[in-house]
N, C-alpha and C positions, 0 to 999 in steps of 0.2 A: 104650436103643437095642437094635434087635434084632442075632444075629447078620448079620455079612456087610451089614448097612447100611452100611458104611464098606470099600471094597474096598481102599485103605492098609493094614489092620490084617491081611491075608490073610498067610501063614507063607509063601506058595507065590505067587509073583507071574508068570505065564505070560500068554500072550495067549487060551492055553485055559480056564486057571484065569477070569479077566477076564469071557470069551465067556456062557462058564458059569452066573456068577452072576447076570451080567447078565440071559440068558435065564430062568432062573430066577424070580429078581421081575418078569418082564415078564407070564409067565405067572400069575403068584401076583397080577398085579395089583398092582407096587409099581412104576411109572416112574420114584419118584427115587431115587438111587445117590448116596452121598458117595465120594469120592477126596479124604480129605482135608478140603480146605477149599471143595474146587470140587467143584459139585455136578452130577452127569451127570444129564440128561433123557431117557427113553425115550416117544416117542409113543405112545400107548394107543390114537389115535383114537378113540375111544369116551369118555364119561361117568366118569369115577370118583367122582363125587361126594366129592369132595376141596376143594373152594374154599368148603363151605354155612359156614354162620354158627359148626357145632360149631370147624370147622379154622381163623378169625380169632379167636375164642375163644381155641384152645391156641395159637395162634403172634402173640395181636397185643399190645401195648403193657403188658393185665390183666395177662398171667400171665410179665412180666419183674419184679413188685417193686420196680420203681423207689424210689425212696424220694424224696418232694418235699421234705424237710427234711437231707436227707443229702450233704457235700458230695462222697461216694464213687461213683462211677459204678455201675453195676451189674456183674457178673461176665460172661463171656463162658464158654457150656460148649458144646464140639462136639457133643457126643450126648447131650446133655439132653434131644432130641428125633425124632424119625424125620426123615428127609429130604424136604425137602418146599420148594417155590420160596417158600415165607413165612417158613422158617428163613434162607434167604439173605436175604432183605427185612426180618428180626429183624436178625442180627447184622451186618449194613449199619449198620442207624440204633444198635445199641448200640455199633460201631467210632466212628460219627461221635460220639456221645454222649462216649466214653472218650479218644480222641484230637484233638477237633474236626478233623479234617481233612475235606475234602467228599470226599460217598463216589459216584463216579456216580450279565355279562348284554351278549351277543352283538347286533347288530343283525341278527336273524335272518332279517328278509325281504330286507335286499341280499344275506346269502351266500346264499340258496336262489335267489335272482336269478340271482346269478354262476353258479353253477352250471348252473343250467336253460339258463343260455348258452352254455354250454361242452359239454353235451350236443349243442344244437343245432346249433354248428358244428361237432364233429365229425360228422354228419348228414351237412352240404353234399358235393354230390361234385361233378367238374369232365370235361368230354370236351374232346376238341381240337373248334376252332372247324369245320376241315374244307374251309377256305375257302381253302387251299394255307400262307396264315400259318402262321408255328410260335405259335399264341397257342390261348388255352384260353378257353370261358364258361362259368358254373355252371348244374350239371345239375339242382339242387333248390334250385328258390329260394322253397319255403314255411320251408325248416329257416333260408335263408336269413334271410327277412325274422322269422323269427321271435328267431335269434339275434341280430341288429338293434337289433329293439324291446327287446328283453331286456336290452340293453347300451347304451340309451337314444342310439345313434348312425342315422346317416341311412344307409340299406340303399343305394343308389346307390353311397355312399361306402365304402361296406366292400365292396360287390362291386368294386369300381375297387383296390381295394387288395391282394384275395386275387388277381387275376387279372394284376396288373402290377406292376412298381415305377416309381419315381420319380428317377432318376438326376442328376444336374448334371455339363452340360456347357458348357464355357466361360463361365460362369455363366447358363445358364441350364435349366431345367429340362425333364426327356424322360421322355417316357414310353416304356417298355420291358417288352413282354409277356413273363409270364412261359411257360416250358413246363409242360408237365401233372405233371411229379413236380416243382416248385418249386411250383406252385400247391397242391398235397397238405401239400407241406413248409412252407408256409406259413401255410396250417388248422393243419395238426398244432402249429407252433411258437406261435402264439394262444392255441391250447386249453391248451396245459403252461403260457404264461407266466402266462396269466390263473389256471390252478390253484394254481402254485407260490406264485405273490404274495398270493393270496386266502388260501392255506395260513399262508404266515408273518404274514399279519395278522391271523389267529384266533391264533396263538402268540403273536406279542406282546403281542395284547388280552389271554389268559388271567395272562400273565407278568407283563403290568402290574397286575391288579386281585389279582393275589396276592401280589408284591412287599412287601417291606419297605420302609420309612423309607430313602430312599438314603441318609441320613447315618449307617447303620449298615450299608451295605452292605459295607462292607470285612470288618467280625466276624461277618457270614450264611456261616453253613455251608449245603451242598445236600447233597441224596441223590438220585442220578440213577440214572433206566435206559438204557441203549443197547441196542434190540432190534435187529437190523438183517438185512439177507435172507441166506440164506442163497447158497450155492456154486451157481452155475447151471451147464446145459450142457444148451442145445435143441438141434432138429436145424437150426437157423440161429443161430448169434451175432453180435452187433452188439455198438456200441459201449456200448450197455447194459446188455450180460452183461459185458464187459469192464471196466467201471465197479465194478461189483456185486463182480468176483470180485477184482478189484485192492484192492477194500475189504476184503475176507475175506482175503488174501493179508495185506495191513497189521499189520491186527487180529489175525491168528495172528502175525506177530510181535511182537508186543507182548506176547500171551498167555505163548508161550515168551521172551521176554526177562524177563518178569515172574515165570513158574515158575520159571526153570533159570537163565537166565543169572545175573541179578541176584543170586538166592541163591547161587550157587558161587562169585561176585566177593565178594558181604560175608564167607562164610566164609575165603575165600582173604585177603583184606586184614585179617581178627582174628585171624589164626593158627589155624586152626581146622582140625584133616586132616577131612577126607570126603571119601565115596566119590563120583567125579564119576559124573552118568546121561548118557548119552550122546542127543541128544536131534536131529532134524533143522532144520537152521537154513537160513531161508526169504533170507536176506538178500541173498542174490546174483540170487533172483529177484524183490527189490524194487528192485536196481539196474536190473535187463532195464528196468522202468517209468520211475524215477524220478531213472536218471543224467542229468546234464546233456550237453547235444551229440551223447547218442547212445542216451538213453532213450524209449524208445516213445511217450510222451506229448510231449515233445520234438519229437521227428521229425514225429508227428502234428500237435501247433500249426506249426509251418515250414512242413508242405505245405499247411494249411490256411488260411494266409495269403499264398499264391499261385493267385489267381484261375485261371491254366491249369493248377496241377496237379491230379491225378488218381486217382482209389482206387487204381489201377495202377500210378503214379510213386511213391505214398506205401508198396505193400507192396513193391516193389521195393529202394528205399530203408532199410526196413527188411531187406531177405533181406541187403545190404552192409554194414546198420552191426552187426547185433545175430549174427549168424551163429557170434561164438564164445563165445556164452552157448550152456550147455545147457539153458536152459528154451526155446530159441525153436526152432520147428524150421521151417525152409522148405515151404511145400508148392509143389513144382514142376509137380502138373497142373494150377495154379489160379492164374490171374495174381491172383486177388484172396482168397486165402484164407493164411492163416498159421496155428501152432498154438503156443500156449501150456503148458508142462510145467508147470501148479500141483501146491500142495502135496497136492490132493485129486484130482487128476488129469489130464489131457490135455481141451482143449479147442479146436476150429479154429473160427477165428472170420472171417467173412466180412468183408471191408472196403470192398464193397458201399455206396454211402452215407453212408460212414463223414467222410470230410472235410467234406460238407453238415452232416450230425449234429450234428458237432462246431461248425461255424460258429453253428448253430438260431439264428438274430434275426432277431426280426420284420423286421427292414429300419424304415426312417424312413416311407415309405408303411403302414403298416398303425399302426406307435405313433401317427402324427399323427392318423389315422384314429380311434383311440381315445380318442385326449387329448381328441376335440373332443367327447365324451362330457356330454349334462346330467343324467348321473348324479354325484354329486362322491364316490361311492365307488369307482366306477369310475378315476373321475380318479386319486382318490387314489392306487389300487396301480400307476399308470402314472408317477405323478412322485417317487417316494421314492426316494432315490440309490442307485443300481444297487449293489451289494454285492461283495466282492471273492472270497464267499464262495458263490454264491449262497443266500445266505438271506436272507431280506428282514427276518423278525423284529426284527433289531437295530436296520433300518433306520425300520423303521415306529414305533419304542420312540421313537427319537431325534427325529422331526417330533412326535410329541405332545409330547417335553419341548420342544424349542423352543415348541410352538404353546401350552405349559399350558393342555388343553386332553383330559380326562379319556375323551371320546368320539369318533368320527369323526359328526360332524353336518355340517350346512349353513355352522357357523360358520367350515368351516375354507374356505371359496370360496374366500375372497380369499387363502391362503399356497398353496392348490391353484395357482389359476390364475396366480400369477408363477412356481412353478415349472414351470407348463406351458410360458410361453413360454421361459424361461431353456432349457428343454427339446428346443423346436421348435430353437430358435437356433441348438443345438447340433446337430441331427441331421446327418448325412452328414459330420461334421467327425471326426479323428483315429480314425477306423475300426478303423487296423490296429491302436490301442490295445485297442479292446475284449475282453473276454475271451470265450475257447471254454468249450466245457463242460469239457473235460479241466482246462481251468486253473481254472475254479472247485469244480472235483471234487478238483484236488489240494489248492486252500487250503484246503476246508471238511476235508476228509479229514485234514491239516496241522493244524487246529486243532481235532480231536476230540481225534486220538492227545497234542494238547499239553495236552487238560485230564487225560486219562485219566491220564498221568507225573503232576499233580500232587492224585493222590485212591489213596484204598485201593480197589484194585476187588475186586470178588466175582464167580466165572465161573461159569457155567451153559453148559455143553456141552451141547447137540441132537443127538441122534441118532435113526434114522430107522429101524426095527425092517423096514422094507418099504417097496419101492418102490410099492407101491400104494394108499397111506394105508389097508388094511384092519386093523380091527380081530383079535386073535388069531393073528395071524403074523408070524411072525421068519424073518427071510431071515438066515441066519448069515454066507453070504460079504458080503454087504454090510455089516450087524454088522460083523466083521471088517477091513472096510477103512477104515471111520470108524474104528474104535480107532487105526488106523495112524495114519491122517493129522492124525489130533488129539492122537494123542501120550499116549492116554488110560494108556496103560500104564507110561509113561517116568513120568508125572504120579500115579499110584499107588506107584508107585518111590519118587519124590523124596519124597512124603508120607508114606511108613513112614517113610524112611532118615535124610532130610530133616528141615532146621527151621525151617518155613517161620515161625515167629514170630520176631523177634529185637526186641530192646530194650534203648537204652542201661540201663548202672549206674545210674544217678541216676533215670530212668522205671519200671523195673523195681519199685526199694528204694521209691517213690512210690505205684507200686500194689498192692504186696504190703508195704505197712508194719503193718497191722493183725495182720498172721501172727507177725509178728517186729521189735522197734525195738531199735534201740541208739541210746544216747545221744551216743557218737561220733559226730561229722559228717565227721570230717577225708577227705578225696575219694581219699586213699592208701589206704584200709580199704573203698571199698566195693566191690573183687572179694572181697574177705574173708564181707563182709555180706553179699553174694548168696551167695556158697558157703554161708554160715551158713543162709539162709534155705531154702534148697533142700534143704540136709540136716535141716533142723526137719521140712519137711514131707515128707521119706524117698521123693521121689520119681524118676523116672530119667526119660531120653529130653532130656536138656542139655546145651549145650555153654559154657563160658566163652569169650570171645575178651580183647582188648585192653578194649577199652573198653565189650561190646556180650555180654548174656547168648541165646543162642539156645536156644529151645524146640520141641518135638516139641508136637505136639497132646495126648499122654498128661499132656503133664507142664503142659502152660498149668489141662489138666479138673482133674488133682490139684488143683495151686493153686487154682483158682476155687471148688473144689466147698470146700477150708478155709479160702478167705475168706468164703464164704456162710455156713460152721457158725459162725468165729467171731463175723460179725455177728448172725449170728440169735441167738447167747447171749447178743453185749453189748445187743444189741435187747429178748428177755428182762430181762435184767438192768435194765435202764432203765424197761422198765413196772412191775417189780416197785415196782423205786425209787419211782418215780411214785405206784403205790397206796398205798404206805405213808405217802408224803407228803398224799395224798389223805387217807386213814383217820387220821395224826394230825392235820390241819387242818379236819377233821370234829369230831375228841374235842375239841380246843381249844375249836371254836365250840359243842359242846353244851353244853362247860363254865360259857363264856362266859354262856350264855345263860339257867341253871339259875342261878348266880350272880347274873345280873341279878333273877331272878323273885324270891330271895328278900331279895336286899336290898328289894324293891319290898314284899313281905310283912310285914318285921318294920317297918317305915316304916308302914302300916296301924296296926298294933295298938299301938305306942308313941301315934300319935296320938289314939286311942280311951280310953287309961288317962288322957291327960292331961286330956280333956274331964270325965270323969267325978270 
């Protein structure tokens, strides 16, 4: 490792010092940064030729020495190698290896189909009729009938369905024009479902044909990525920026509950003094979100399951309930605007729309419109049971394993079409059940952060060198303000001072027994046997606790790097062994075999003397 590859190890930890170095290898051409264990990203924009065949080479599976005969995992070393997003993606899959814990043929002419449908509806536009009715007709009906044919439905019937819905009244049924932003809302709401659903059935399909044996799914370990968008803030926000950044909101706290909190709890509860980092904690503006009876999302489904109310009734309601949080701040010249104080900044977010947004369903006139579809892939992504998540993947996983039934073919007609009618049956029934986007933004959201608790994650911080994605320039105050708000400095803190490795007694004396055995088992000796072990290999940067030894990154490399020496000796030592056993089981058999030749010899000549 070079110098200052690892900004932890700095003597001088400032936001200057940080700024600095940073700058530095960005200029020098070096994007990635260690803190530790978490690896900082600086955008290069530009090419580094960093990903060719030489860099999977140095960082892929060859140059770890796995050994397939060996039941010892391989060793974990922080600076074994420059920093680089493939060392993150190395010691991911060797954590998963050492601990098992999980660490975070397409039917290609219907998805190019689907799509080519989805372009084309979004095409359609719509004017008012002008005929004094509040009712709208479509203003391009070549995209129309194109996206139609495309989705193997009757164009009649889909123009009858963007332009109106379908109501029941005293049983029976009305038709009811729409206006000109419901008829847009209604394109728009088409084109996402049909993407989204299209999307999780390429996910499942891929998930399914890579899949294990289910009867050994319980012992599959994973290795996952979570890429996800970053912080927005255009000069309009919607309920889309407000999704996105409530997700980045989340997700930093989980980051710092997982840096700082979590470690200061385990050292606190082993007995262990350290110095606490003082670090900003997001939690009271995940409450703003996600309290109940008066959490903005909350608030948000209430008003949006009140047909009269209003983008206006909903921010108002908001200025009453949320007004003594310090992240919310009222905006008084804007009956529809609010501002949100995140951890990356100030954001006023329009609420504009926002109740519709959040409803987005086709309505039962447009799904039935589709079910009647003699496409039966089409059908398909329209009857698989709605998910509580929106993700459809799981959902479309679950109709193959009922249907045993490896592809989406023709064969599946017949389980389509009862779920179609079960489907129709249903439509305009139990409404107010359904869910908004917010509520399937918080379950999916709800169950990412529940796998993440139970995996080792590896972090890769993004940072943005310029607001202009130009190559060769560094905006320092910006620099500067992502250090802030990512905490990147408290996070070089913790990882000097810090121990971010920790391991029971029993785990520890398991993977460092090759360094050091005692014959003693008894479970009273092994704070003894770690202390012993740690002063064999004269390393520092430890802490003992109650039951749980902690490590500094200095002192996990010590060890790793003298369990590698001792195995490569005993490794040595065992080839040797081998040759020798080779080279004596050679001289045996030339023996062997000299021995045979001449008992075969003097057998000859004896019988020759007798003849004679």
């Amino acid at each position: 490792m070079e110098p200052y590859d690892d900004l932890s190890r700095l003597h001088i930890l400032d936001e200057a010092t940080v700024l600095y170095y940073l700058k530095t290898r960005y200029f020098a051409d070096k994007c990635y940064t260690f803190l530790g264990d978490v690896l900082v990203a600086l955008n290069p924009n530009k090419n580094l030729h960093i990903y060719d065949k030489e860099y999977h080479e140095r960082y892929g599976l060859d140059s770890l020495e796995i050994s397939h005969t060996s039941t010892q995992p391989p060793s974990l070393s922080l600076t074994s190698k420059q920093p680089h997003i493939f060392w993150t993606a190395q010691q991911s899959y060797l954590n998963l290896v050492q601990t098992q814990t999980n660490q975070c043929v397409l039917e290609v002419n219907n998805v190019l189909t689907i799509l080519a449908a989805i372009l084309h509806l979004t095409n359609i536009s719509f004017q008012e009729s002008g005929d004094g009715a509040d009712s709208v007709t479509v203003n391009d009906e070549e995209a129309l009938a194109s996206g139609a044919s495309l989705l193997c439905v009757d164009m009649t019937s889909l123009q009858d369905a963007l332009i109106s819905n379908t109501i029941s009244v005293r049983g029976e049924d009305v038709k009811q024009m729409k206006k000109l932003h419901q008829a847009h809302d209604g394109r728009d709401a088409l084109a996402k479902t049909l993407y989204s659903r299209l999307f999780g059935w390429i996910v499942s399909h891929i998930n399914d044909n890579l899949a294990q044996d289910e009867s050994n799914w319980e012992n599959t370990r994973t290795l996952s990525i979570l890429d996800f968008a970053g912080f927005e803030r255009f000069q309009r926000n919607t309920l889309d920026q407000l999704c996105i950044n409530v997700a980045n909101e989340r997700l930093h706290s989980f980051f710092c509950h997982h840096i700082f909190t979590m470690e200061q709890q385990d050292l606190e509860a082993q007995g262990v003094k350290a110095e606490l980092v003082e670090f900003k904690d997001n939690q009271k503006l995940i409450d703003l979100f996600f309290q109940k009876r008066q959490g903005l999302f909350y608030l948000l489904d209430e008003e949006s399951s009140f047909p009269q109310a209003t983008d206006s009734s909903f921010v108002a309601k908001l200025n009453s309930a949320c007004a003594s949080n310090d992240h919310f701040l009222p905006v008084r010249s804007q009956a529809h605007g609010f501002t949100i104080v995140h951890y990356a900044g100030q954001v006023l977010y329009d609420a504009r729309g926002m109740l519709e947004r959040n409803r987005d369903r086709l309505g039962p006139h447009l799904e039935s419109t589709i079910l009647n579809s003699t496409n039966e892939m089409v059908k398909l992504l329209f009857t698989t049971k709605e998910p509580t998540t929106g993700s459809y993947s799981r959902s479309f996983s679950a109709m193959r394993t009922r249907s045993n039934l490896p592809h989406v073919t023709t064969n599946l007609k017949e389980s389509v079409d009862k779920l179609r009618s079960s489907k129709l049956s249903s439509n305009g029934a139990n409404d107010k059940d359904k869910y908004f986007v917010s509520r399937y933004f918080r379950k999916s959201l709800s169950e990412l952060v529940g796998k993440l608790d139970k995996s080792k994650p590896w972090f890769v911080r993004c940072v943005r060198p310029n607001a202009k994605s130009l190559p060769g320039t560094f905006n320092d105050a910006l620099v500067t303000s992502q250090l802030r708000y990512n905490g990147l400095l408290e996070i070089a803190k913790i990882r000097r001072d810090g121990f971010p490795i920790r391991l029971s007694f029993h785990d520890f004396l398991q993977k460092y027994k090759d360094i050091w055995t005692s014959k003693d088992d008894c479970l009273d000796e092994q704070r003894w046997k770690v202390e012993k072990l740690l002063n064999t290999v004269g390393t520092r940067g430890w802490a003992l606790g109650h039951s749980m030894v902690f490590l500094q990154h200095s002192a996990q490399e010590k060890l790793s790097e003298r369990l590698d020496l001792i195995r490569k000796r005993r490794l040595k030592e065992q080839e040797r062994k081998l040759q020798e056993e080779i080279k004596r089981k050679r001289a045996e058999e030339t023996a062997r075999m000299a021995k045979t030749r001449n008992v075969g010899v003097d057998g000859v000549v004896v019988k020759r003397e007798t003849i004679q």
